[in-house]
C-alpha positions, 0 to 999 in steps of 0.5 A: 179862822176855824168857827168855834161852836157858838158861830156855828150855832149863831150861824145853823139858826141863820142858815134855817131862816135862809132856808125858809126865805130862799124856798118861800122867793123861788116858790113865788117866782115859780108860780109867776113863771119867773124862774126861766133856768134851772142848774145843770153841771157840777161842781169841779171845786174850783174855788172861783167862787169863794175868791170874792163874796159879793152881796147886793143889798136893798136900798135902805141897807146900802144908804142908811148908816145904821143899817149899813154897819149892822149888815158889815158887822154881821158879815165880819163877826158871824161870816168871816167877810171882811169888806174889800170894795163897793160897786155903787150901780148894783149896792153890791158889797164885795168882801174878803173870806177870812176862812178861805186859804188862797193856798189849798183853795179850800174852805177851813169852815167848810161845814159851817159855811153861809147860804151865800156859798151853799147857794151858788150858782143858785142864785144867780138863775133869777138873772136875765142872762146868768153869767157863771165864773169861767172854768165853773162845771155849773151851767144856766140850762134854760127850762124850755131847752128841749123844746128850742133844740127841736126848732133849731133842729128843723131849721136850715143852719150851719152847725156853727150858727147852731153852736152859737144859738145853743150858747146863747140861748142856754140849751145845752143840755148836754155840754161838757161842764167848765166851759169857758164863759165871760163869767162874773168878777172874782167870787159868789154873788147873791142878792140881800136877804140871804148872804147874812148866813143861812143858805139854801140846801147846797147844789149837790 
């Protein structure tokens, strides 16, 4: 289902108000010290991530009727998701892309896309332990990651314990990307506001 011009408009003015929230958070959550990963690797087109799009909500979005119907609908008529599950522990909605082609794995509204998929793996950096899809060329590279290197460097461990420590820890920096990881459930996940169809500028 191609967007036609008046989604792709609807969806450009969401995509700059997303930008705004997304840059105005990260800036915040920087000068807090609270933004411990940045992103390394690329991206290898995979298409894990466009398989089950999934977005957690605030409290009042995912108990109140009212508002739970308005942020569905918005997500149907504007994104193109359509509702596929729930996780109730997280308020996490998982939805259905009907612009993406299970065949060519490929994005028929490629440009017009939400902030939800331009923002991936992005999103997922402000997690304690970010998890991305396995196969994914993106990787959590922790911002002290030269530093740690040094101290395992001068410590007497096996190369193998290394290995584990550099896993573990997100210091490598200089991995080969599409590693193999436990990954999240099928699909991007990005935390409301923000999935509603804006974006913040892609990880290119």
């Amino acid at each position: 289902m191609r967007d036609g011009f008046v989604r792709r408009v609807i969806k450009r003015v969401a995509l700059w108000n997303f930008y705004v929230n997304v840059t105005a958070t990260r800036a915040w959550r920087r000068r807090r010290g609270a933004a411990p990963y940045i992103l390394g690797g690329d991206c290898r087109r995979c298409a894990r991530c466009c398989e089950a799009p999934g977005i957690q909500v605030g409290w009042a979005t995912w108990y109140l009727p009212t508002l739970r119907r308005l942020f569905l609908w918005w997500q149907r008529t504007v994104n193109g998701f359509e509702l596929a599950d729930r996780d109730p522990r997280q308020r996490v909605f998982v939805f259905r892309c009907s612009h993406f082609d299970w065949t060519t794995r490929s994005c028929d509204s490629y440009g017009s896309r939400p902030g939800i998929c331009r923002d991936y793996p992005r999103n997922l950096l402000d997690q304690p332990g970010p998890e991305l899809h396995p196969g994914c060329g993106y990787r959590p590279v922790a911002r002290n990651a030269a530093r740690w290197l040094r101290v395992l460097e001068a410590q007497p461990l096996t190369p193998e314990q290394r290995r584990q420590l550099k896993t573990g820890l997100h210091l490598d920096v200089d991995s080969e990307p599409g590693a193999p990881g436990p990954g999240p459930r099928g699909g991007t996940w990005c935390a409301w506001p923000g999935g509603s169809g804006g974006g913040s500028p892609p990880p290119e």
